[in-house]
C-alpha positions in Angstrom: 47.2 -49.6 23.2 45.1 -47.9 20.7 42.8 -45.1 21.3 39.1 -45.9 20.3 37.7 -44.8 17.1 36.2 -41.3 17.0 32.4 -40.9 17.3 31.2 -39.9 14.1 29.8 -36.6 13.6 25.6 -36.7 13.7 24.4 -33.4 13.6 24.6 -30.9 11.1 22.9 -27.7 10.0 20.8 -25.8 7.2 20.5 -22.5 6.4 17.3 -21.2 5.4 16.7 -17.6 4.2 14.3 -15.2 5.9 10.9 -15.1 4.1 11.7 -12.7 1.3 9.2 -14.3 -0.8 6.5 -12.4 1.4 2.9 -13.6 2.5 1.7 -16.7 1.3 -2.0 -16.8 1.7 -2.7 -19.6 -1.7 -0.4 -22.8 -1.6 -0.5 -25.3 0.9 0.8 -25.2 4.2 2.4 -29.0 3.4 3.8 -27.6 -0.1 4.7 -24.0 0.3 8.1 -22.2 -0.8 10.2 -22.1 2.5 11.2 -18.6 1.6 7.5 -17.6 2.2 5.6 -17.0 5.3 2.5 -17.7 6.6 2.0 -15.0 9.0 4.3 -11.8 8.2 3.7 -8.2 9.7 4.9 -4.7 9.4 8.2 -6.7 7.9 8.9 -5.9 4.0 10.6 -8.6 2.4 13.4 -7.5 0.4 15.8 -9.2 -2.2 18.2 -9.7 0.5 16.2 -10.0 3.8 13.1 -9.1 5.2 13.3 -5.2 6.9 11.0 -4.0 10.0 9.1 -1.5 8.0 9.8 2.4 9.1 7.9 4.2 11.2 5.5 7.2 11.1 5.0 10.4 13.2 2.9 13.6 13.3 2.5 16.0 10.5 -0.6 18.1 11.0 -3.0 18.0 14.1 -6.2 19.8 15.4 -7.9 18.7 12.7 -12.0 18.4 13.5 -12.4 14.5 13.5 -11.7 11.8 10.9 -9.1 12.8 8.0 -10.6 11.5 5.0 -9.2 12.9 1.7 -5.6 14.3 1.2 -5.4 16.1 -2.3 -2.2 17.0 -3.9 -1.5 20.0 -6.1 1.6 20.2 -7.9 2.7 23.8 -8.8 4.0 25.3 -12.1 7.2 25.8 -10.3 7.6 22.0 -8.7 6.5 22.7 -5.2 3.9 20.6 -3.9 0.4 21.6 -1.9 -1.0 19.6 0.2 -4.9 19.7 1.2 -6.5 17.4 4.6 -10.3 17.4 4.1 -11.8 16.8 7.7 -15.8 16.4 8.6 -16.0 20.0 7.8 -13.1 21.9 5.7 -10.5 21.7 3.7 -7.3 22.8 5.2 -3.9 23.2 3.5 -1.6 21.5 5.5 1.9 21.6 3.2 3.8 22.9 6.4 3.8 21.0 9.7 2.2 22.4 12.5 -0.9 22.5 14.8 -4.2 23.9 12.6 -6.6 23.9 15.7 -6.7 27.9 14.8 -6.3 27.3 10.8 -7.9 29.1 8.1 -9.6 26.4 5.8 -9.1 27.0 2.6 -13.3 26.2 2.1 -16.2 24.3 3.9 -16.9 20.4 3.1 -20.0 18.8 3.5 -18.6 15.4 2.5 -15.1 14.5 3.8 -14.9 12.4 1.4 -13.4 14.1 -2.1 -11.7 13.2 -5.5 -9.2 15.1 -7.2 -6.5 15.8 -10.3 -4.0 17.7 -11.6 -4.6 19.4 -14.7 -2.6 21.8 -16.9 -3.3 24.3 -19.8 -1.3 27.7 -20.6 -3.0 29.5 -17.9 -0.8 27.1 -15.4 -1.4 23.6 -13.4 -4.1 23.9 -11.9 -6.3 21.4 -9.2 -9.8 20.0 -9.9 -12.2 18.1 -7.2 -15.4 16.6 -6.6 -17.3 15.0 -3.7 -21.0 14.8 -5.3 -22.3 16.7 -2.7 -20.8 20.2 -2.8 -19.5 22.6 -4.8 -16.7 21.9 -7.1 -13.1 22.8 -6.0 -10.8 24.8 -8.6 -7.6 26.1 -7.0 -4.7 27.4 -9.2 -1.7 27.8 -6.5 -3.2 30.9 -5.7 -7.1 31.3 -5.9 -9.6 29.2 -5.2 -12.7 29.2 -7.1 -15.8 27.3 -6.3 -17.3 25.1 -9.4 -21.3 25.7 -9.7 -23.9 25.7 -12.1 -24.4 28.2 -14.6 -24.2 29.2 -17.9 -20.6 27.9 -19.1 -19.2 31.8 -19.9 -19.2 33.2 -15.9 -15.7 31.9 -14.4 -16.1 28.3 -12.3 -19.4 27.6 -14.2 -20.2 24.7 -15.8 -23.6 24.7 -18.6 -25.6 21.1 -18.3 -24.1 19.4 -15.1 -24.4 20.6 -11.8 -20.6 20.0 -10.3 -22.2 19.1 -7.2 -23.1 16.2 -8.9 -19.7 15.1 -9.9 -17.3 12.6 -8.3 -14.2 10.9 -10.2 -12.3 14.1 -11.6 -9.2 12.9 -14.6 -7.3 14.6 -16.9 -7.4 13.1 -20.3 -6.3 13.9 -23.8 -6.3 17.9 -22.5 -9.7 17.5 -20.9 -11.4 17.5 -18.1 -13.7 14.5 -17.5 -16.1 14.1 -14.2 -18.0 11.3 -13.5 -22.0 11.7 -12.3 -22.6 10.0 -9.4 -24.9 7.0 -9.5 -25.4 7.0 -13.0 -23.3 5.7 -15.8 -22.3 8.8 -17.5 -19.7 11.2 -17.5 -19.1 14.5 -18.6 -16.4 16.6 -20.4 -15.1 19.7 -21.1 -13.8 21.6 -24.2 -10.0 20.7 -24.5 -8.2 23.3 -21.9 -10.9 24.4 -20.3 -11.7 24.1 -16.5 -15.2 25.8 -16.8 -17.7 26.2 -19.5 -19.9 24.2 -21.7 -19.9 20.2 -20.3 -21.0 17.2 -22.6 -21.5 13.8 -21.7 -20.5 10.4 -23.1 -23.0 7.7 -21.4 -20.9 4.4 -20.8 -24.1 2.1 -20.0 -24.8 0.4 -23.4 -21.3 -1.5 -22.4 -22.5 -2.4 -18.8 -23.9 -6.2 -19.4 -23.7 -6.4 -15.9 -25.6 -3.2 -15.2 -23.9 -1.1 -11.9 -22.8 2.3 -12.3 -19.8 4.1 -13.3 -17.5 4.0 -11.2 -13.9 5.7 -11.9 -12.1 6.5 -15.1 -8.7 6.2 -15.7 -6.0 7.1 -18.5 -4.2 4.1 -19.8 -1.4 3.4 -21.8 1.0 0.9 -23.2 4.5 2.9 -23.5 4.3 4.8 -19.7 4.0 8.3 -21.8 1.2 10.2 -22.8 -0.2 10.8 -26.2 -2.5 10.2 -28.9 -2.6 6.7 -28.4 -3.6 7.1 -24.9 -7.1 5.3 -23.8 -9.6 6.1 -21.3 -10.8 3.5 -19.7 -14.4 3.8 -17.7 -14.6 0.8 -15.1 -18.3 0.1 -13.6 -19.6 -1.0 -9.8 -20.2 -4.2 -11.4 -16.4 -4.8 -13.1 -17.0 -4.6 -16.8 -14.4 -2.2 -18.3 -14.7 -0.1 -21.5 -11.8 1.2 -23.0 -11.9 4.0 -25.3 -9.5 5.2 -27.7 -9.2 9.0 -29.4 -9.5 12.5 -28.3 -13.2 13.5 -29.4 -16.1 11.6 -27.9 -18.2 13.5 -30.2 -17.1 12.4 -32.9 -17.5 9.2 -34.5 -14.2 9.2 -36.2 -12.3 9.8 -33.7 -13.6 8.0 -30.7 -13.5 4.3 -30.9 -14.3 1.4 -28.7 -11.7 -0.9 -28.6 -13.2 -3.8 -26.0 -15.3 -4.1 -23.2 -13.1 -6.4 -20.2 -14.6 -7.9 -17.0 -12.2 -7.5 -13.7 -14.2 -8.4 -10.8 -16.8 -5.8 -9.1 -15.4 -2.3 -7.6 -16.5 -1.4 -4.2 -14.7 1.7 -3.5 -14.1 4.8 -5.8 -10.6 4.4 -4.9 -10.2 1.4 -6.8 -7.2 2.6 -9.6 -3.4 3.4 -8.8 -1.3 4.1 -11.7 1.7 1.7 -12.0 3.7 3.0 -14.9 1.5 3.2 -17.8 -0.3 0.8 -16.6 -2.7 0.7 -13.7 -4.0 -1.2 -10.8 -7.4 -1.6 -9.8 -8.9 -2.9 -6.6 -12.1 -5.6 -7.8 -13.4 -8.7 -5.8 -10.6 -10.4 -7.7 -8.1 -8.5 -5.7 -5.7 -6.3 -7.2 -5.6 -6.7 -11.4 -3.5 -4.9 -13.9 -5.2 -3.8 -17.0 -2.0 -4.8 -19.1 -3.0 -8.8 -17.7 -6.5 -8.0 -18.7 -5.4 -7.4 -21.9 -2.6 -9.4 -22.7 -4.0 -13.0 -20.4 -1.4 -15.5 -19.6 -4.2 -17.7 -18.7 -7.6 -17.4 -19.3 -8.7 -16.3 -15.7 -8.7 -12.7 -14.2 -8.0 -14.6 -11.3 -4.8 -16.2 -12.8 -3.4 -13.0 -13.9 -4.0 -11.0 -10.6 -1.1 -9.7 -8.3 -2.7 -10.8 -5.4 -2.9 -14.2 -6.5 -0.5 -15.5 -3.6 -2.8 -14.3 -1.0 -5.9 -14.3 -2.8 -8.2 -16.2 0.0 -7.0 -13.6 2.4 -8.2 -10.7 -0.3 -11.2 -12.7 -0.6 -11.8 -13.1 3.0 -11.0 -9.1 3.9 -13.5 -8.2 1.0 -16.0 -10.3 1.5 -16.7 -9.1 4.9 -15.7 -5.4 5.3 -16.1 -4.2 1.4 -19.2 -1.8 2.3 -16.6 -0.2 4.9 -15.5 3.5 3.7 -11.6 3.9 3.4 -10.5 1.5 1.2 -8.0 2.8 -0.8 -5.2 1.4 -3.3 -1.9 3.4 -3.6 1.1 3.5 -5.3 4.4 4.4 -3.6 7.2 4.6 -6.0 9.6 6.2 -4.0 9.8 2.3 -1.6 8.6 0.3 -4.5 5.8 -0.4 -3.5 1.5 -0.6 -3.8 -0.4 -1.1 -0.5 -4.1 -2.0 -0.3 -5.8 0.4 3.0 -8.3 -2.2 4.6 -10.6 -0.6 6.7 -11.0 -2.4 10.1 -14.9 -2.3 12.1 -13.2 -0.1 14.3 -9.9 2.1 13.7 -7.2 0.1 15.1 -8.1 -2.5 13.4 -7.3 -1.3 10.3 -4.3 -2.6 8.3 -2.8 -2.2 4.6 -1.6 -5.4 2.4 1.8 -4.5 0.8 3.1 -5.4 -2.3 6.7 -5.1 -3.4 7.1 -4.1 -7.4 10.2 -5.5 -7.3 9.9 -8.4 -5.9 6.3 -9.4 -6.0 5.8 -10.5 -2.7 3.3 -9.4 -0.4 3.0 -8.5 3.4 0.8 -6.4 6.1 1.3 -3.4 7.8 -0.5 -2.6 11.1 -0.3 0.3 14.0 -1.4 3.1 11.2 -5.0 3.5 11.5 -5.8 5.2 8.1 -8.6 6.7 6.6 -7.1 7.8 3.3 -3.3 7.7 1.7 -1.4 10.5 -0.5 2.5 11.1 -2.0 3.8 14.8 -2.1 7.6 14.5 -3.2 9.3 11.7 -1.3 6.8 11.7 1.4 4.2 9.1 2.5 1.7 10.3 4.1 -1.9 9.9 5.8 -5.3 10.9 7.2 -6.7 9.6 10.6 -8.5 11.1 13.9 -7.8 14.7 13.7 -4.8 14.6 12.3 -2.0 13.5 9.2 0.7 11.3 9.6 3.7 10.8 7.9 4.5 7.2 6.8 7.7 5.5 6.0 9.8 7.5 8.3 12.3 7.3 10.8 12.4 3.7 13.4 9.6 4.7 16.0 5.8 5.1 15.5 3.9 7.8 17.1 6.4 10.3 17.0 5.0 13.7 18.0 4.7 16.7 16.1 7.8 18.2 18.0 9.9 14.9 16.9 9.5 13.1 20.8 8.1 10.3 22.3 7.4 7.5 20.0 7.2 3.6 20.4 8.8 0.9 19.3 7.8 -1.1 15.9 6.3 -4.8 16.6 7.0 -7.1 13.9 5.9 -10.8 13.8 6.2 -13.6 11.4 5.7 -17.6 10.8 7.8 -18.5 8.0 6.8 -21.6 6.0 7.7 -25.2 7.4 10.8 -26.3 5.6 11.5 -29.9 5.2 15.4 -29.2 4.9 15.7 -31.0 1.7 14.6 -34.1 3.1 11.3 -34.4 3.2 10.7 -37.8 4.2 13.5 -37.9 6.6 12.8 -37.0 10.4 15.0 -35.0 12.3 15.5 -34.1 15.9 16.0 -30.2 15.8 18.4 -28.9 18.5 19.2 -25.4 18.0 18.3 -22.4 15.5 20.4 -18.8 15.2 18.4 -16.7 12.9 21.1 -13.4 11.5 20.2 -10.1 11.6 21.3 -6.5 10.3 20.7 -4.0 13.2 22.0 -0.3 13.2 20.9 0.0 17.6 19.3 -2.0 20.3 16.4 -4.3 19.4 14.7 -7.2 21.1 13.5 -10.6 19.5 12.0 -13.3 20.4 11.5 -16.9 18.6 10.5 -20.2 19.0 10.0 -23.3 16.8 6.8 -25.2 15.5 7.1 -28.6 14.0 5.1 -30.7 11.4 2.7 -28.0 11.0 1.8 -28.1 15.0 1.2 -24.3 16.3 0.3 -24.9 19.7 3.7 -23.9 20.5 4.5 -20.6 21.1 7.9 -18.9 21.3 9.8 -18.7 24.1 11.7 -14.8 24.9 15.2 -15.2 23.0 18.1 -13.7 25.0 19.5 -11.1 22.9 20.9 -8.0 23.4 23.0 -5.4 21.3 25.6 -3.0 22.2 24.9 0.4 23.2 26.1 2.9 20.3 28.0 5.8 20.8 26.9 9.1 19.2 29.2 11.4 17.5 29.6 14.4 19.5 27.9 13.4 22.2 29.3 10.2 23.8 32.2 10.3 26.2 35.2 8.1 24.9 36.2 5.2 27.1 33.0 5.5 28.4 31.7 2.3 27.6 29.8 3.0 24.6 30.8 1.2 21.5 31.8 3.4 17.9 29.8 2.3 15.4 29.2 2.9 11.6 26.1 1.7 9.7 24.8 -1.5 10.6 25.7 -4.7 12.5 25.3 -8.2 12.4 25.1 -10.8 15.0 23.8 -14.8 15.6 22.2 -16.2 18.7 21.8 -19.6 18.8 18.4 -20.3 20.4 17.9 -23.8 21.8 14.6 -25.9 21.0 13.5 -28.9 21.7 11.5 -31.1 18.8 11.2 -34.0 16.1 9.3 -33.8 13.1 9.8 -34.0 9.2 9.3 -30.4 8.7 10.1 -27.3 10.9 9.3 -23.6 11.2 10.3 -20.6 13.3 8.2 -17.9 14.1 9.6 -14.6 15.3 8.6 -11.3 16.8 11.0 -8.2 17.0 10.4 -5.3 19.0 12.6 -2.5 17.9 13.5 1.2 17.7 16.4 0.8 15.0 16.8 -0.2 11.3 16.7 -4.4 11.6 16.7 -7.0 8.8 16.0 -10.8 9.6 18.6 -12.2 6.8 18.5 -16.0 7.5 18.5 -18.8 9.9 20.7 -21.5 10.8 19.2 -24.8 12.3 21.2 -27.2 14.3 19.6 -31.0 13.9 20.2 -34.3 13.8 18.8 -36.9 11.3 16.8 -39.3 12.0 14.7 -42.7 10.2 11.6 -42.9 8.4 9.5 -43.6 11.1 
């Protein structure tokens, strides 16, 4: 007797890729990339995964109140200085440790400063303005305080009182300052830090009225030189870009076009990205080289932030008049993040975007006031004291490199319709992969035809317990391991639709990477 014919196989899987593609805040939920995610933070989607980001810990504390400027100095001989302006001083902070006993370098009015870098054959040397005090002129060494005066005594400056300066840059050997509500700014004799100021007024190009806002030196080849332009951005996002070395003279200063980019709202709105730059308008975040060179014939279409634009929109729209907005660029993670000021401190997050990649994500836990790079290091400003970013697998770590919690990270990736989109499907099981280096804990659950009333169930999952070199007994239980791991749950769900999506949270204290998911279903008609 013959044995019966073998039930044929009906279910079958897919593998989908974590969202590496990053926040999607533009296309449709019904049409959108399935390598993108609609909800994704404090992950940062990589080429090969999206990574939990790092964590941050203590630097400086016993600070009076709310950190709001970090200034940089870079010395002659490499070495970095780093300055915290509080509510009331200016503290260098370069070495960890508790300044509740400090020495402030000088007294601030106005937490709230600009700086640059500036060298001439005296040395490098460190220029800033707040528009309410004194100047600040520090050389590595010496301070000196920038006042009014008569151009010849050292610090002075003839026609401009420097505590009416904001927006300090270095450009074509000079110093330039901005005036505060005005549209002018004002410049020194080529390598001079002091002395007789002139000013170039930028409002005859300012259709759209406002003030002056920030300058900035821009450039096509990533060097500096000749070529190099100066570009003057107003409150009301008109852009005049200058090219030559003497503004006071007529040939050798020329105009060479007046842009529009969306209003500024922050003094803060330019990061340097190569030769190029970044600014932060009402349009989001927009290059100067797209402004320029126009794919399309929309700031809008030529914006970085075009894939999350309506969040942009949304976060400016209703916090722009907040102080702390801030855009940065951090080179050494390949990345620019946008500081959005929250109504109250911990609701204050940054929007992350990868150079390499171009995708976008959110960062939250780091309740910022103000961000700044010395060497490698990421760090900044809050309530009384400086954090360092970017470092490490646990937030909150204390000064003495204890305590410290555990990083939340959360996405929704975008509903995929497996290739089949008008093919239903009875979903039984998905495995997402990770890359772990210790323990970590996940959950995850499964939402269907763009339903989110579901909400994930706790995933079993647990890791092995690592041995440490030197430390661990052997045979006693703990497992040798080098570099990371990988392993695959399968997590059970029940649910029918055309389209599916998982959303995830991780809660861990090691280096974890969501790489992909498996999904376990069964096809069904068109119903």
């Amino acid at each position: 007797m013959s044995s019966p014919a073998a039930s044929a196989q009906r279910s079958y899987s897919k593998t989908v890729t974590a969202p590496i593609g990053g926040l999607n805040a533009f296309n449709p939920i019904s049409n959108m990339p399935e390598n993108d995610a609609l909800v994704l933070r404090n992950f940062f989607p990589e080429p090969f995964g999206v990574r939990v980001r790092k964590g941050y810990r203590e630097h400086a504390i016993g600070l009076d109140g709310e950190v709001c400027t970090l200034m940089r100095y870079n010395g002659i001989d490499g070495g970095t200085t780093l300055f915290a302006v509080d509510q009331t001083q200016v503290m260098d902070v370069t070495t960890p440790g508790d300044y509740s006993a400090g020495v402030p370098l000088c007294t601030s009015t106005n937490p709230w400063w600009q700086f640059t870098n500036s060298a001439n054959p005296a040395g490098t040397h460190l220029i800033a303005f707040n528009g309410a005090d004194d100047g600040i002129w520090w050389d590595g060494t010496d301070l000196v305080r920038l006042t009014a005066g008569d151009g010849i005594a050292e610090g002075t400056w003839k026609n401009i009182d420097p505590k009416l300066l904001v927006q300090p840059i270095a450009h074509q050997h000079r110093i330039w300052a901005v005036e505060k509500n005005s549209t002018r700014a004002w410049y020194l004799p080529p390598e001079q830090l002091f002395g007789v100021a002139e000013f170039f007024d930028f409002g005859g190009n300012f259709n759209r009225g406002g003030y002056l806002q920030s300058l900035v030196t821009y450039t096509y080849d990533s060097g500096y030189g000749p070529n190099d332009y100066l570009a003057a951005i107003s409150s009301a996002g008109e852009v005049s870009l200058y090219k030559g070395i003497d503004p006071a003279s007529a040939s050798s200063w020329e105009l060479i076009g007046v842009f529009y980019v969306g209003g500024t709202f922050t003094r803060r709105c330019t990061t340097k990205f190569g030769g190029d730059f970044a600014m932060l308008t009402q349009y989001g975040m927009v290059t100067m080289n797209s402004v320029m060179s126009p794919a399309a014939d929309s700031v809008l279409n030529n914006a970085l932030s075009q894939k999350i634009q309506y969040l942009i929109s949304e976060v400016i729209t209703e916090g722009s008049y907040r102080a702390g907005w801030d855009i940065h660029t951090y080179t050494a993670a390949n990345f620019i993040m946008i500081n959005v000021p929250g109504v109250v401190p911990s609701q204050t997050f940054q929007l992350i975007y990868n150079t390499l990649t171009k995708a976008w994500t959110i960062f939250e836990g780091m309740q910022a006031n103000c961000w700044a790079t010395a060497g490698d290091s990421l760090l900044y400003g809050s309530e009384g004291k400086v954090y360092r970013a970017w470092e490490g697998t646990l937030d909150n770590v204390s000064l003495a490199g204890t305590d410290g919690v555990t990083i939340n990270a959360e996405a929704q990736q975008a509903f995929s319709y497996f290739g089949e989109p008008g093919t239903n499907k009875h979903y039984k099981m998905f495995r997402p992969t990770f890359l772990f280096s210790g323990k970590f804990k996940y959950r995850a659950g499964a939402n269907m035809d763009f339903d989110f009333a579901t909400q994930p169930a706790p995933a079993s999952f647990n890791t092995s317990n690592f041995g440490v070199w030197d430390s661990s007994i052997w045979d006693g239980g703990d497992v040798w391991a080098g570099g990371s791991q990988s392993d695959k749950q399968w997590v059970s769900i029940v649910g029918i639709g055309y389209a599916a999506s998982v959303r995830l949270g991780i809660d861990t204290s090691s280096d974890t990477v969501w790489v992909s998911t498996d999904w376990l279903m069964e096809k069904g008609g068109v119903v």
